[in-house]
C-alpha positions as CSV (number, residue, x, y, z in Angstrom):
1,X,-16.7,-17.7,-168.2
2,X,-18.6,-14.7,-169.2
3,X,-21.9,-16.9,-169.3
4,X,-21.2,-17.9,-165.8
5,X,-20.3,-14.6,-164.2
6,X,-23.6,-13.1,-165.9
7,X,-25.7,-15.9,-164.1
8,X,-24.2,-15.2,-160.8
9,X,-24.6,-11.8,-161.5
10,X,-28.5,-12.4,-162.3
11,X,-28.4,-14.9,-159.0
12,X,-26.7,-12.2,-156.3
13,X,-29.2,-9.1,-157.6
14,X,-32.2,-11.8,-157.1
15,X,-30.9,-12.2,-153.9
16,X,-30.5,-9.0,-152.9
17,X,-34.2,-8.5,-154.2
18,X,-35.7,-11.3,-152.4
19,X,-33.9,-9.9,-149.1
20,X,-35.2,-6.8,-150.0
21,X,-38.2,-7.7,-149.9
22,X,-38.6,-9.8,-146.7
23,X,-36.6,-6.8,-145.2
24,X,-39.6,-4.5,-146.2
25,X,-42.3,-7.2,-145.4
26,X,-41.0,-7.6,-142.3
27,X,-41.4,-4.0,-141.0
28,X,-44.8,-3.6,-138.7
29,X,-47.4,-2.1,-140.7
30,X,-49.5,0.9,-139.3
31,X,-52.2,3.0,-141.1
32,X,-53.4,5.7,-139.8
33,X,-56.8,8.0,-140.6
34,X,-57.4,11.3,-139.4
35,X,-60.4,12.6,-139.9
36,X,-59.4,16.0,-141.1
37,X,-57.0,18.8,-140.1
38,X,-57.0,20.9,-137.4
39,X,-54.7,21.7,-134.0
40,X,-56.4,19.0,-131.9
41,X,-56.0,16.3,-134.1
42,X,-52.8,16.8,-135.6
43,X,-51.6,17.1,-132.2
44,X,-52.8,13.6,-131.2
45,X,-51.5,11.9,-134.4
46,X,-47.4,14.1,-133.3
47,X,-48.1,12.6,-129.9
48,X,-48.9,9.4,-131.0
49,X,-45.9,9.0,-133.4
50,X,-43.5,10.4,-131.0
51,X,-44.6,7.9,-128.3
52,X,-43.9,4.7,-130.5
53,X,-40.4,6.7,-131.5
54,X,-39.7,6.8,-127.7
55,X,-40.8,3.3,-126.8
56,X,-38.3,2.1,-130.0
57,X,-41.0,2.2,-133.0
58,X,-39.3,4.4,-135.6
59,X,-41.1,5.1,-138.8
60,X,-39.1,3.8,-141.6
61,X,-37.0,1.6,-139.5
62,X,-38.8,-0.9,-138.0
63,X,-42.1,0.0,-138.6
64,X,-44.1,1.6,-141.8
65,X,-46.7,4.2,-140.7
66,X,-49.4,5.1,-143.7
67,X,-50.7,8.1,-143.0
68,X,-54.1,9.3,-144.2
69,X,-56.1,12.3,-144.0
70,X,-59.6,12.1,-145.0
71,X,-60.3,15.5,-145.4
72,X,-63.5,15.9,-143.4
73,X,-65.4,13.5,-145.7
74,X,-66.7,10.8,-144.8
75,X,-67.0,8.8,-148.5
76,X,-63.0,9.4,-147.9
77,X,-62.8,7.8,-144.6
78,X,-64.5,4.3,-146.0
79,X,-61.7,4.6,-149.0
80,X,-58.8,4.7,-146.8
81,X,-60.3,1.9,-144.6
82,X,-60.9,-0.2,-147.1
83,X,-56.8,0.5,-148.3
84,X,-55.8,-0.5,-144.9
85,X,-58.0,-3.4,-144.5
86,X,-56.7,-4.9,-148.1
87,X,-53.2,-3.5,-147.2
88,X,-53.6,-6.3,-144.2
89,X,-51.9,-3.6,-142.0
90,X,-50.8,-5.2,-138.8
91,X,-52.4,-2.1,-136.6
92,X,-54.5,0.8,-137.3
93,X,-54.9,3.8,-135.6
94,X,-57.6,6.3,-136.1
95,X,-58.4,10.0,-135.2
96,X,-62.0,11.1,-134.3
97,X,-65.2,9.1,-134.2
98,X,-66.0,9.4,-137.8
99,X,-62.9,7.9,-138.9
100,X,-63.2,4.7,-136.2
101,X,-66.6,4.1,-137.2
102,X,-65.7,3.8,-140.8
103,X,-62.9,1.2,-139.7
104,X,-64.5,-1.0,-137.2
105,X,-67.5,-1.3,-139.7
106,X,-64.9,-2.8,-142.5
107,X,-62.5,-5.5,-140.1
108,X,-63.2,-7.5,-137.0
109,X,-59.7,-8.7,-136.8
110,X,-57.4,-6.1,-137.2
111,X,-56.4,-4.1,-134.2
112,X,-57.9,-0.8,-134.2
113,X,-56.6,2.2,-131.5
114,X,-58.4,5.1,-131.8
115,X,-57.9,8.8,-130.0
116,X,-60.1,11.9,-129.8
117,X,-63.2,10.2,-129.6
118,X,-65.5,11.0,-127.0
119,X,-67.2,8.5,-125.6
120,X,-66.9,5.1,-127.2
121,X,-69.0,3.2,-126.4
122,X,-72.0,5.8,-127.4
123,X,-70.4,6.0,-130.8
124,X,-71.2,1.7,-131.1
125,X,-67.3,0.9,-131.4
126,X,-67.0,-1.1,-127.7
127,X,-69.9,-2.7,-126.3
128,X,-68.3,-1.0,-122.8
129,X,-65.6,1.7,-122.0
130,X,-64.3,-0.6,-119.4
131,X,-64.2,-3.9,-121.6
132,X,-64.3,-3.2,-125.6
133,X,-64.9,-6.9,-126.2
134,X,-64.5,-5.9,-130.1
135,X,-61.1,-5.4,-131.8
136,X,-61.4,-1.7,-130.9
137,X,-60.1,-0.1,-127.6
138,X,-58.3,3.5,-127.2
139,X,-58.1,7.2,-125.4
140,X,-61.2,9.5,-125.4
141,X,-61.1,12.7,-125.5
142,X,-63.7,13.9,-123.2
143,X,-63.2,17.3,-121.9
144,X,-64.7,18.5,-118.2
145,X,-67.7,19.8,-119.7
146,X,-69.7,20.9,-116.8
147,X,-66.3,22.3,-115.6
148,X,-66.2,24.9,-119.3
149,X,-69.7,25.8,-118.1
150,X,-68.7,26.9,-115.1
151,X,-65.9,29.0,-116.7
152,X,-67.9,30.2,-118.5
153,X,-69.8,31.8,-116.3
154,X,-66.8,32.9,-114.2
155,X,-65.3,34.5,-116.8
156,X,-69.1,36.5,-118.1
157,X,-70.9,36.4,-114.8
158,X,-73.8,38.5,-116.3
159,X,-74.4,35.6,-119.2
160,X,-78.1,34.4,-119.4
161,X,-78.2,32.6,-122.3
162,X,-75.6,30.7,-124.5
163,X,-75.3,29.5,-127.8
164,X,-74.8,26.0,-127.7
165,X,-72.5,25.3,-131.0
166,X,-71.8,22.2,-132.9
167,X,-72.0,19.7,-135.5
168,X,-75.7,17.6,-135.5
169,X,-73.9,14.4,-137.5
170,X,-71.2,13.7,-134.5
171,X,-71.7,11.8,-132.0
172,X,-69.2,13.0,-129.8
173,X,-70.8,16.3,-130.3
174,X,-74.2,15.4,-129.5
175,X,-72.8,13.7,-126.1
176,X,-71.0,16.6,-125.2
177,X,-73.7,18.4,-126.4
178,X,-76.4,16.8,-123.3
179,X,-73.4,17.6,-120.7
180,X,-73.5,21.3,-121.3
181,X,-77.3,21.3,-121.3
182,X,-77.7,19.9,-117.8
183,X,-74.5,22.1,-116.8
184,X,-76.2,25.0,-117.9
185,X,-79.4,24.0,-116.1
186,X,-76.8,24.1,-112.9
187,X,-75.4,27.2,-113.6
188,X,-79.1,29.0,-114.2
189,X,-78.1,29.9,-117.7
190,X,-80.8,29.1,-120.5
191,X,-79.1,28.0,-124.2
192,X,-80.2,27.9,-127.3
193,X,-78.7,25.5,-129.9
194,X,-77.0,26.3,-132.9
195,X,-76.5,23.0,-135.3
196,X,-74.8,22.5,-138.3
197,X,-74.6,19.8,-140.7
198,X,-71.6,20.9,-143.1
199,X,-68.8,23.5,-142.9
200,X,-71.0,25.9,-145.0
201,X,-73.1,26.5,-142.2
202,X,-70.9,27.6,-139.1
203,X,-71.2,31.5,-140.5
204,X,-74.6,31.7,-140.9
205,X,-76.1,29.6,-137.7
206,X,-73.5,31.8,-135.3
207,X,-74.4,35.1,-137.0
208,X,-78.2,33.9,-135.9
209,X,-77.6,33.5,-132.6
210,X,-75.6,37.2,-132.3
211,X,-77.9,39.4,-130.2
212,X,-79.7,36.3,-128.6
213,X,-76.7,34.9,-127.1
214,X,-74.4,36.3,-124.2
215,X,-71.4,33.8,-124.7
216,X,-71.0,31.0,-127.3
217,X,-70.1,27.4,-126.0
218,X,-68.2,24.6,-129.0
219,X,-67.5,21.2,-127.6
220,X,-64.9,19.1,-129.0
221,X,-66.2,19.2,-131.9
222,X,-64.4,18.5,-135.3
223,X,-66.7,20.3,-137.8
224,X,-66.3,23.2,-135.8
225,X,-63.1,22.8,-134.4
226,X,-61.7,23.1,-138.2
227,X,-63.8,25.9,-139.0
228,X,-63.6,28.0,-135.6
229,X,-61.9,30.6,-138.0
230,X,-65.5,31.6,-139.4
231,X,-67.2,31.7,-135.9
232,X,-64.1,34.2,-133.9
233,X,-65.1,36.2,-136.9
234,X,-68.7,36.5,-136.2
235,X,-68.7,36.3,-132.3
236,X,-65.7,38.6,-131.8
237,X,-67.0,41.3,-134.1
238,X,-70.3,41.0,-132.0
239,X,-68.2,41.0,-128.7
240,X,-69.6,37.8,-127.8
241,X,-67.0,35.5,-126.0
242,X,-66.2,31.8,-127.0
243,X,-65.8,29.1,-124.5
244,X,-64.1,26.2,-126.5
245,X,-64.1,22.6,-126.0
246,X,-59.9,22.4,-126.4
247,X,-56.8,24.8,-126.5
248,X,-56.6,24.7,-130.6
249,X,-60.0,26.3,-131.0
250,X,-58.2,29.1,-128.6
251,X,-55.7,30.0,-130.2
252,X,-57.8,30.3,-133.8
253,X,-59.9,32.8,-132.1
254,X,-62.1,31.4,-129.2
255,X,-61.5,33.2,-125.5
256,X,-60.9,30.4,-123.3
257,X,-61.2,26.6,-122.6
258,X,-60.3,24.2,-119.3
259,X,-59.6,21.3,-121.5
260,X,-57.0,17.9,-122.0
261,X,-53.7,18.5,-123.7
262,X,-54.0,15.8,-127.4
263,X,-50.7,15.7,-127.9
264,X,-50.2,13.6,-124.2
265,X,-53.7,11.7,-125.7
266,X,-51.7,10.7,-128.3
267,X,-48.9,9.6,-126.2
268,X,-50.9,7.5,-124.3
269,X,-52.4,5.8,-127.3
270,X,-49.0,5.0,-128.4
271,X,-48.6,3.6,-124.7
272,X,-51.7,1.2,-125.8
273,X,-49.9,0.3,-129.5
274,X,-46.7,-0.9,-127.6
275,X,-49.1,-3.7,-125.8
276,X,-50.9,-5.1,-128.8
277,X,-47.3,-5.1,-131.0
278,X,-45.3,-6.0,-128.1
279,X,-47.3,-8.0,-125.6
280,X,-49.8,-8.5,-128.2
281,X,-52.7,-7.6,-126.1
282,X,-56.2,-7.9,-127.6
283,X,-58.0,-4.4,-127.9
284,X,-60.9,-6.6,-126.7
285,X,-59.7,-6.9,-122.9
286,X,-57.9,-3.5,-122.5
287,X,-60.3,-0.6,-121.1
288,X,-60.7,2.9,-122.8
289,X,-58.4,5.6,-120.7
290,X,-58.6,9.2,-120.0
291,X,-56.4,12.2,-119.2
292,X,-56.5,12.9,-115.5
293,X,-55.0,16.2,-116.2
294,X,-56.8,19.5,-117.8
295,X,-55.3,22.6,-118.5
296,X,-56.6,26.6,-118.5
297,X,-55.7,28.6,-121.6
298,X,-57.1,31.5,-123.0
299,X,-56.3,33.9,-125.8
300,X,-55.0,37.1,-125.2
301,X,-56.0,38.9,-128.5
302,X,-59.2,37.7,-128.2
303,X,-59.6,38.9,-124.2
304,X,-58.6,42.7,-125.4
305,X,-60.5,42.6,-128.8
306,X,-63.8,41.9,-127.3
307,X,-63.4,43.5,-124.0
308,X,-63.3,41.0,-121.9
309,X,-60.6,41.2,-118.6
310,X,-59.7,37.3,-117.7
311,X,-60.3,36.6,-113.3
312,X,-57.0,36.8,-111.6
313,X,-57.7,33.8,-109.8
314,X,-58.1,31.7,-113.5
């Protein structure tokens, strides 16, 4: 009797393993890969998370989100690709160009989403913005350049020259990048650009550019972006203002920026993740989309610590 109830015993908890198991296996399988941390992304990765949560894709429940963050380097971001590729995740999701390119380089067949890349197709991830025709599709992130040109020069009318700020290895930098030149072209404003190739560097090219430059201009730019800390402390000491490329470089220490709001960017990814897992869509036929709507923000502290008064009509 004993023998018996100790096999059914050994039977039921193999059971309950087995269900276990397919329980587990059965949850959708996301991995995601941010690039590093900073306001802007972070944001995009809450938005994105919240929007599945909304639309009935609860981490834990019925879906298992991996999150990775790859620390700014790039070595990093091919590791946790290839951990998603051999994890055989059902979707992946990732934040900022460098972090795409690394996935899309390792799978053809996985669905990729990513968020808070600029332009695309530029960066070699869709072979159009309107019609991916890979296994990639997504949300850019691209700010109203011309438009934060134009601020800028309502906000320091006597500006001549700025310093154009940003990282020389992103390509959603270098985009952005061409924008502001020709905007600054339309605005009569001559710049002078201040690359950088690793974080090291942010302190030393800005303190360069101080008594060359009237007003400092960063794009959306995730080098800087984590390391707009080291510029406010240059450019506000020197009284120079900062026109940023999004609202999280603002509040860091940058004046002012007429950007897109990445936690909705990451809402409307999660929009796009509901169609591949519930309609399953193909990345391949949906088209990049955009933000219609850009916001003005600006940072008091740094408005009275470098003297500058912000246009009533702003």
């Amino acid at each position: 009797m004993k023998k018996l109830l100790s096999v059914a015993v050994s039977i039921l908890v193999a059971a309950c393993i087995f269900s276990g198991c397919k329980e587990k296996d059965s949850k959708i399988k996301i991995g995601v890969i941010q690039l590093v941390e900073h306001p802007a992304l972070d944001k995009s990765y809450q938005g994105f998370v919240d929007g599945l949560a909304e639309a009935g894709y609860k981490n834990g429940e019925n879906i298992v989100i991996d999150y990775q963050n790859a620390q700014g380097e790039q070595a990093n971001c091919v590791t946790i690709a290839n951990k998603f590729v051999n994890d055989k995740d059902n979707l992946i999701f990732a934040i900022a160009t460098p972090a795409a390119q690394a996935v899309a380089n390792l799978t053809k067949k996985i669905p990729i989403l990513v968020t808070a890349v600029t332009d695309p197709e530029t960066a070699k991830l869709v072979k159009s913005n309107k019609k991916p025709e890979t296994n990639v599709s997504g949300t850019s992130d691209l700010t109203p350049v011309a438009a934060q040109i134009s601020l800028l020069k309502k906000i320091v009318p006597t500006a001549k020259t700025v310093g154009l700020l940003y990282c020389s290895s992103e390509a959603n930098s270098i985009f952005q990048i061409n924008i502001a030149k020709e905007a600054c072209k339309a605005n009569g404003l001559e710049f002078i650009e201040g690359s950088v190739s690793n974080s090291n560097e942010i302190q030393q090219v800005t303190q360069s550019l101080v008594g060359k430059v009237d007003a400092f201009y960063i794009p959306t730019d995730n080098m800087l972006a984590a390391g707009i800390a080291n510029v406010a402390m240059v450019a506000n000491d020197a009284k120079i203002p900062t026109i940023c490329g999004e609202d999280g470089m603002v509040v860091s220490g940058g004046l002012a920026t007429y950007g897109i709001n990445y936690y909705e960017l990451g809402k409307l990814t999660a929009k796009q993740a509901v169609k591949v897992l519930a309609e399953n869509a193909n990345p391949a036929d949906m088209p990049i989309e955009y933000l219609e709507k850009f916001d003005f923000s600006y940072n008091k502290d740094t408005a009275a610590a470098i003297g500058i008064t912000i246009p009533d009509n702003l």
